[in-house]
C-alpha positions in Angstrom: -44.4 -46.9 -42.6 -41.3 -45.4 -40.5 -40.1 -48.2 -38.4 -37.8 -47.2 -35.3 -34.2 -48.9 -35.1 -33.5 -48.1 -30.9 -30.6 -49.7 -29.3 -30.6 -53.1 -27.3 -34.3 -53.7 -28.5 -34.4 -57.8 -29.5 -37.7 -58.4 -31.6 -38.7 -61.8 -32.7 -41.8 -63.8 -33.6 -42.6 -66.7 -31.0 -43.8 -70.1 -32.3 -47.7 -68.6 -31.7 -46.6 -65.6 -34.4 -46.9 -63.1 -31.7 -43.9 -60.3 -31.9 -42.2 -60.0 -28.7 -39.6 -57.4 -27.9 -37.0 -57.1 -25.3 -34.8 -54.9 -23.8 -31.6 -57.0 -23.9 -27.9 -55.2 -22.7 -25.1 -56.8 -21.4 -24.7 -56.9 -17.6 -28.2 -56.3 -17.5 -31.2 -58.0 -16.9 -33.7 -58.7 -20.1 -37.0 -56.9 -20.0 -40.2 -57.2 -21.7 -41.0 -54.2 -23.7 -45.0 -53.8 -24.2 -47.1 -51.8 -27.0 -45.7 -51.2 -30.3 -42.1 -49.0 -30.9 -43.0 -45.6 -30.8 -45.6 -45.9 -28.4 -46.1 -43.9 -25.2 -46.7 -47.3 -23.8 -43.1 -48.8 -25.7 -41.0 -45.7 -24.6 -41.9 -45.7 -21.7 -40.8 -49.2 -20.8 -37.7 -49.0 -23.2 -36.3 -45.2 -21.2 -37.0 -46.4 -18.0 -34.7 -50.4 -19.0 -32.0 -47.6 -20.5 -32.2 -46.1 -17.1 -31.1 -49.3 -15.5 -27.1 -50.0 -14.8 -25.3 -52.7 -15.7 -24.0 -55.4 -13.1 -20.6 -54.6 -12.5 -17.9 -57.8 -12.0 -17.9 -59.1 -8.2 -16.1 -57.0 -5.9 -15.7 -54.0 -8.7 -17.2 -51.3 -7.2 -15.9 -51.7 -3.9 -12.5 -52.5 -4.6 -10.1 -50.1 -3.1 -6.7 -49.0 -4.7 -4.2 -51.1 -4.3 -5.6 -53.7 -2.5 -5.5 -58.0 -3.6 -9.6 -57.4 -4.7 -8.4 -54.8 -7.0 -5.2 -56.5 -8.2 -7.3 -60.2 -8.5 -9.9 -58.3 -11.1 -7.2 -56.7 -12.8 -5.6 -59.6 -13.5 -8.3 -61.9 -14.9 -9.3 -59.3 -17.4 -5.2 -59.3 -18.7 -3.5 -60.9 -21.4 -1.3 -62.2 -18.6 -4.7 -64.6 -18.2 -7.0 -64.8 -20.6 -4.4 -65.2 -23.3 -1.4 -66.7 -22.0 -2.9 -69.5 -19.7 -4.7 -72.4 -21.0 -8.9 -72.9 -20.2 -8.2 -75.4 -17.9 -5.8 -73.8 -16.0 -7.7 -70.5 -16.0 -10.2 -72.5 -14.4 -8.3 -73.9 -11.6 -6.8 -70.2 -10.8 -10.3 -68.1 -10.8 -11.4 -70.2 -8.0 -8.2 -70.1 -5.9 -8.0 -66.6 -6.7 -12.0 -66.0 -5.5 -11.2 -68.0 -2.6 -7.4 -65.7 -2.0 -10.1 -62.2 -2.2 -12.8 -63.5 -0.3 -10.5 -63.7 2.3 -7.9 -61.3 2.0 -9.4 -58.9 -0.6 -9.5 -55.7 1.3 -5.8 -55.8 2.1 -3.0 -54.0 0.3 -0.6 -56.1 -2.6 2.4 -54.0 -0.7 1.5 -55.5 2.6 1.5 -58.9 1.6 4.8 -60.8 2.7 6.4 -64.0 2.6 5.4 -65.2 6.2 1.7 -65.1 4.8 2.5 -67.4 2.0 3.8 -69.3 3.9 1.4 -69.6 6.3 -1.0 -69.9 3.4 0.3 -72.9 1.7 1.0 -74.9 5.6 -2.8 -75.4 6.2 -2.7 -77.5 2.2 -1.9 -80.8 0.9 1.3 -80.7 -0.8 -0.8 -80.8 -4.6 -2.7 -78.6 -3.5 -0.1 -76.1 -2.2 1.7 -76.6 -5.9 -1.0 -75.3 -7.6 -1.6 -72.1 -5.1 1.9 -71.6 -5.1 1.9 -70.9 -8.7 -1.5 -69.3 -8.8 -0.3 -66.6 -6.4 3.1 -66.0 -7.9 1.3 -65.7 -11.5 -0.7 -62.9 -9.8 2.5 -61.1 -7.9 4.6 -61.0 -11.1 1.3 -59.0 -12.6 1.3 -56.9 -9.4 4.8 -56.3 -10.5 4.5 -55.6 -13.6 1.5 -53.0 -13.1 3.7 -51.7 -10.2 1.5 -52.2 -7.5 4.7 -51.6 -5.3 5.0 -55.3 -3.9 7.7 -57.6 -4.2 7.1 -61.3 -4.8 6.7 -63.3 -1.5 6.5 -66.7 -3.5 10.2 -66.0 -4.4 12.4 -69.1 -3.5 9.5 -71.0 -1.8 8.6 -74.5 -3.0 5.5 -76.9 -2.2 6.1 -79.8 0.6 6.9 -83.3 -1.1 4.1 -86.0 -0.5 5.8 -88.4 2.5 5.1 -91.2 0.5 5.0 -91.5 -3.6 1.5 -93.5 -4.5 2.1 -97.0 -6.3 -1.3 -95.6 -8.0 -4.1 -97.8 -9.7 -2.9 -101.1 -10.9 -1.9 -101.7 -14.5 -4.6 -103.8 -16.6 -3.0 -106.8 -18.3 -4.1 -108.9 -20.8 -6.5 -111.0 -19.0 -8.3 -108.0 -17.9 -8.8 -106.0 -21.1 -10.1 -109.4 -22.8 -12.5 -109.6 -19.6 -13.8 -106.0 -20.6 -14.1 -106.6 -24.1 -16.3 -109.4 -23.4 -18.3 -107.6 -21.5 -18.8 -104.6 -23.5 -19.3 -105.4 -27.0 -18.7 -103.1 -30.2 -21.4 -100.5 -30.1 -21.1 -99.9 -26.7 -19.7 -96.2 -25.1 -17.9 -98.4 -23.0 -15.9 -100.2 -25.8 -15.5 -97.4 -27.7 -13.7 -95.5 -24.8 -10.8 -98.7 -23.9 -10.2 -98.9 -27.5 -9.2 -95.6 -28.1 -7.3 -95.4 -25.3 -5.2 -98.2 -26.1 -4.7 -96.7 -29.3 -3.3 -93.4 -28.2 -1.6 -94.0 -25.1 -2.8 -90.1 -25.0 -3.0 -87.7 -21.8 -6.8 -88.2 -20.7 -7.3 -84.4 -21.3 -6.4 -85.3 -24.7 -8.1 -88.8 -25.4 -11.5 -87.6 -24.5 -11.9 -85.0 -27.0 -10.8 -87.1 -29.7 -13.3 -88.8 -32.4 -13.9 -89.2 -35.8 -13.5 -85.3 -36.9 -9.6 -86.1 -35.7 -9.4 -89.1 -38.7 -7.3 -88.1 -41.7 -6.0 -91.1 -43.9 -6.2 -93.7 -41.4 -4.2 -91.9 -38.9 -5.7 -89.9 -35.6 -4.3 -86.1 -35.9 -3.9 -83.8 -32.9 -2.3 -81.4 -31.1 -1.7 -82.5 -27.4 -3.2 -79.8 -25.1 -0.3 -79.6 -23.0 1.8 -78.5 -25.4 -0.6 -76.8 -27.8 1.6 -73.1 -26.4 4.9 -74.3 -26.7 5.3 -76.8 -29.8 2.4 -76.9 -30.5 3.5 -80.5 -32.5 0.3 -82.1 -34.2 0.8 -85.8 -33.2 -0.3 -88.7 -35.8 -1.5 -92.1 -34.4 -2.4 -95.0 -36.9 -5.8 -96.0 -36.0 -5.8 -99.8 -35.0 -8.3 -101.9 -36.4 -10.1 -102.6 -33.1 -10.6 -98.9 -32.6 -11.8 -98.6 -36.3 -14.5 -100.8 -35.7 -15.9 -99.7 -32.7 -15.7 -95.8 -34.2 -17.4 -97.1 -37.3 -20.1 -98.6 -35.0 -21.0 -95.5 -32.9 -23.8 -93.4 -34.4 -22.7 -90.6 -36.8 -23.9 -87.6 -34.7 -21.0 -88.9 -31.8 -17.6 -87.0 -33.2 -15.7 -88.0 -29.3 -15.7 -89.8 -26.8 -17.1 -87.2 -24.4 -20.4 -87.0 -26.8 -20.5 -90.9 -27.2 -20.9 -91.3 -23.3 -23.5 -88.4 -23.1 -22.9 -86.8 -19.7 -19.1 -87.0 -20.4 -17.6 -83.5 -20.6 -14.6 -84.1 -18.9 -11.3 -86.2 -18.3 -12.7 -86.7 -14.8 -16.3 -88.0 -15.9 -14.4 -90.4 -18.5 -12.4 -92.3 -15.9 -15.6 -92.6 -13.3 -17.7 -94.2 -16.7 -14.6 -96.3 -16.9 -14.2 -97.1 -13.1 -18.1 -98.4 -13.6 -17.3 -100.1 -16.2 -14.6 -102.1 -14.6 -17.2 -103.0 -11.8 -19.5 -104.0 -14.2 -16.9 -106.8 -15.7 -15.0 -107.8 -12.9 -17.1 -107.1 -9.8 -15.5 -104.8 -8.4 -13.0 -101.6 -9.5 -9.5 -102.1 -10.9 -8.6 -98.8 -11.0 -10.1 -98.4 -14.5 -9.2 -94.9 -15.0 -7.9 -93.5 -18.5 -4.9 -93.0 -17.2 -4.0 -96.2 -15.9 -5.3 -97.8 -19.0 -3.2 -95.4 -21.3 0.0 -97.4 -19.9 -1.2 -100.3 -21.8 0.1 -99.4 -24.8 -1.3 -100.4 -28.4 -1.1 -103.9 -29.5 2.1 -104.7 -31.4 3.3 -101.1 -29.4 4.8 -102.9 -26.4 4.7 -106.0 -25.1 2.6 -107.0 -21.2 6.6 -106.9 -19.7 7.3 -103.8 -21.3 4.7 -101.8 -19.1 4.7 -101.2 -15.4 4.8 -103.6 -12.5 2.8 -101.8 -10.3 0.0 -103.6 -8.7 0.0 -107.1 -9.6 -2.7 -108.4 -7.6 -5.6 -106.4 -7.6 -7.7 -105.3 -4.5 -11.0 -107.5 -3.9 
């Protein structure tokens, strides 16, 4: 029997044995395609899906020459950011740059000047207005490049200082990390996730990525993230016998610390399961983020007066 090979046609066999097929192209919606290939029925179904058109990116078809819409999809199908910015930071730049065309999209690049930056980055926080600040000179030294006939208007700004530097979360001591352990015996997520940290001393982007996969010879191995596209140096930590134990006493199946806490996927979700940790030792929260626990170096690493005074009585 001639079978019939048709583009975009996905056939499998359900867990009842019946063969389904489905019309299945990128961009496009998937639809169920009846009768058997070959069939009036089948072709049917299959010309009219082939008929269909693919979604097109947001803003793609009505993007008009020239213009900030047309520039921002340019851009985030480039090198310039899909290859030379980080995940993380592509991230954080898509949705400044969706929020950048949703309000300014129909406007020409050549029409946009300094004053509007300005008057852009006045109505932010001064972290906030950092982070734009970069985002939209990222996108005008693209415009530049693809000669879009604009200047750059970020040219020689800078963001507003904070008025006041944060003292920030206060810095565990000893008293406090034996009150933890206590609480959270080995076996726990909990444990698992001060323990490493003390080991490291590592950048929370880093530390909650890290798990037994990163192991070689008794030593944790890995390149930091921030500098994974400039030295790209793989750093070596000797692991610490408390952190040996509580990896050793984590089920198999958890390689990190993000999969050991479950609904962990990010920096961010590590230092909240850490902030309720806290609470659930002390009573209340002292400023048990990764971060602030990374200042307390590894035993035998530094000493409690070698680390930061900040904070030395804790908030009730």
């Amino acid at each position: 029997m001639t079978s019939i090979r048709l583009p975009y046609v996905l056939e499998y066999v359900d867990r009842h044995g019946k063969v389904r097929r489905y019309f299945r192209r990128r961009g496009s919606k998937q639809i169920a395609l009846p009768g058997i290939p070959g069939s009036d029925e089948f072709m049917a179904a299959y010309q009219a899906a082939l008929a269909t058109q693919p979604k097109q990116e947001i803003g793609a078809g009505r993007s008009k020459a020239g213009s900030i819409d047309a520039l921002i999809a340019s851009y985030f199908k480039s090198d310039a950011f899909t290859k030379a910015l980080a995940g993380e930071t592509q991230r954080m730049r898509r949705n400044i740059l969706d929020r950048l065309r949703t309000n300014h999209g129909g406007k020409l690049v050549a029409t946009l000047e300094r004053r509007h930056v300005v008057a852009m980055l006045e109505k932010k926080k001064p972290y906030a207005q950092k982070n734009w600040l970069k985002t939209i000179r990222g996108l005008m030294l693209f415009a530049i490049k693809e000669k879009y006939g604009a200047d750059d208007p970020t040219a020689g700004l800078r963001a507003a200082k904070p008025p006041t530097k944060s003292t920030g979360h206060m810095t565990w001591g000893d008293e406090q990390i034996a009150a933890y352990r206590d609480k959270h015996p080995i076996g726990t997520m909990a444990r698992l996730a001060i323990e490493l940290l003390l080991n490291v001393a590592a950048r929370r982007g880093d530390a909650h990525r890290l798990g037994v996969q990163h192991s070689k010879n008794g030593k944790l191995c890995w390149r930091p993230h921030k500098t994974i596209r400039s030295t790209a140096k793989e750093l070596k930590i000797r692991i610490l016998p408390q952190l040996q134990r509580a990896m050793d006493a984590m089920p198999p199946r958890d390689t990190s610390l993000a999969s050991a806490m479950r609904s962990c996927s990010t920096a961010v979700d590590i230092d909240l399961h850490l902030s309720q940790a806290a609470v659930a030792t002390h009573g209340h929260d002292l400023g048990a983020s990764a971060s602030c626990v990374c200042q307390r170096l590894a035993s035998g690493l530094a000493r409690p007066s070698a680390v930061g005074d900040r904070g030395q009585s804790h908030r009730p």
